[in-house]
C-alpha positions as CSV (number, residue, x, y, z in Angstrom):
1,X,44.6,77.2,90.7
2,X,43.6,78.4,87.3
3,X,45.8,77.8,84.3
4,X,45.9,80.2,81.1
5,X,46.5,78.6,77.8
6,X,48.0,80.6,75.2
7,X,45.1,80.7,73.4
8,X,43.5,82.6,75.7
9,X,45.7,85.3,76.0
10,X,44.4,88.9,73.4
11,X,46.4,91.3,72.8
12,X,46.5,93.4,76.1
13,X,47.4,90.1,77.6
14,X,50.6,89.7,75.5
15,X,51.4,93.4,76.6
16,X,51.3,92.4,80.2
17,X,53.5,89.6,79.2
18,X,56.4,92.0,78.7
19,X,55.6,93.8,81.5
20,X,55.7,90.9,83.5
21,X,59.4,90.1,81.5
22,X,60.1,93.8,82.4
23,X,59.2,93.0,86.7
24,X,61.0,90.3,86.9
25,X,64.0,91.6,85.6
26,X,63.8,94.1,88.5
27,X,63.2,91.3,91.3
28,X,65.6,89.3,90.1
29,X,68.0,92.9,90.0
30,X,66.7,94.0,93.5
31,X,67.0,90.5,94.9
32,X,71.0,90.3,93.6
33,X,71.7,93.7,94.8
34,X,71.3,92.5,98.0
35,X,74.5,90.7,98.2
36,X,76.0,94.2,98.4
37,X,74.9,94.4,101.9
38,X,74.0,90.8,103.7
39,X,76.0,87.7,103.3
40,X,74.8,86.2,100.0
41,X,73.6,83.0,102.1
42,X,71.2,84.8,104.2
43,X,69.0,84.8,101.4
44,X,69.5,81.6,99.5
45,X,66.5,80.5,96.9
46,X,68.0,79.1,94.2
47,X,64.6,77.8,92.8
48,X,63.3,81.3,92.5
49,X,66.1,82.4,91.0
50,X,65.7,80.0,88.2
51,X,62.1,81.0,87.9
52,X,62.8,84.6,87.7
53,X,65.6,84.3,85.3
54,X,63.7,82.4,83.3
55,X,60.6,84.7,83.5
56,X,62.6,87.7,83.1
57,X,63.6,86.1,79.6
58,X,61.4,84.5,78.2
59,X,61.2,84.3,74.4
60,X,64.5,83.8,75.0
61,X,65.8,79.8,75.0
62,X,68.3,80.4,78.2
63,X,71.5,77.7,78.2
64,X,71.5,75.8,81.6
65,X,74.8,77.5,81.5
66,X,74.1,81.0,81.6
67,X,71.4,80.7,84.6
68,X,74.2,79.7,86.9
69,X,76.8,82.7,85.8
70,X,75.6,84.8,88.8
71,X,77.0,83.7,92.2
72,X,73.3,82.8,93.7
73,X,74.6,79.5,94.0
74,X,77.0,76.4,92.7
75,X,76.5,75.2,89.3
76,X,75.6,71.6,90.2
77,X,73.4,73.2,93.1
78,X,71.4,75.2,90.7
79,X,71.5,72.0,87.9
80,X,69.8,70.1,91.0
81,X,67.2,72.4,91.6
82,X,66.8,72.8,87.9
83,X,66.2,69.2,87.6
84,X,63.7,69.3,90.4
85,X,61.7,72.3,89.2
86,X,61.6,70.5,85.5
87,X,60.0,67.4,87.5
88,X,57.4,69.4,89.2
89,X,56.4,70.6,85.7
90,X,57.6,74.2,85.3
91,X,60.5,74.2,83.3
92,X,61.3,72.8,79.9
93,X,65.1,71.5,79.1
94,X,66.3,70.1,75.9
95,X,69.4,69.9,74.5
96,X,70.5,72.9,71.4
97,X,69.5,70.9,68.0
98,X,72.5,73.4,66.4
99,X,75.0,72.3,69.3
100,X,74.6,69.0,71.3
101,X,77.3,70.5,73.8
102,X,74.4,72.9,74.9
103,X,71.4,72.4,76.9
104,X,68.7,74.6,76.7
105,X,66.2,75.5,79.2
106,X,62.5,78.1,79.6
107,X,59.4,78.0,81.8
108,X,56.7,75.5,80.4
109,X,53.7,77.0,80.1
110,X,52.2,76.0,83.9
111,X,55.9,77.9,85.1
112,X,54.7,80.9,82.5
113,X,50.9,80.8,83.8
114,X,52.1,80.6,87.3
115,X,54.8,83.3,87.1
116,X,52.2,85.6,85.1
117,X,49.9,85.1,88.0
118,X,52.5,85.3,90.4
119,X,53.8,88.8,88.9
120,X,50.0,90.2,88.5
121,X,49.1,89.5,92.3
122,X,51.9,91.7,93.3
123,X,50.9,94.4,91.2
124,X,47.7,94.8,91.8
């Protein structure tokens, strides 16, 4: 698997950066909508939905808090899964330096890289 480092991204790379931001916001839309029609069990995958949240805002530092607002799954189910997808190297958590009650959470770059990829092979 091939890894980008920032440094290697130009200018129409950054571009497909938002547009990537931009797709994942629908998948991660599309994929909640779902709960309109099917028990919201059937389709469980908390880990994606961490990814995609986190994809879909990037730029953004996200509070552990906020990714767990929707009703994909428990709080401490989607803190355990957070924990496990910052162990496997593709998500960054720290707590706020302006509020020590907050923690703070975004894709490390090989989450990025990997989402980018992710998001461009279904594109294309």
């Amino acid at each position: 698997m091939v890894y980008f480092a920032r440094s290697e991204y130009g200018e129409r790379a950054i571009e497909a950066r938002t547009d990537f931001a931009q797709l994942a916001r629908f998948i991660l839309t599309s994929r909640r909508q779902r709960s309109h029609f099917f028990e919201p069990g059937l389709f469980s995958d908390p880990k994606w939905e961490i990814l995609l949240d986190l994809r879909a805002h990037h730029g953004a530092h996200r509070t552990v808090a906020s990714l767990f607002v929707t009703d994909f799954c428990p709080a401490s189910t989607g803190l355990r899964h957070l924990r496990n997808l910052k162990t496997m190297g593709l998500v960054e958590r720290w707590t706020d330096p302006r509020d020590a009650r907050r923690r703070l959470a975004r894709l490390s770059e090989k989450g990025l890289a990997l989402m980018d990829q992710y998001l461009a092979s279904v594109t294309s």
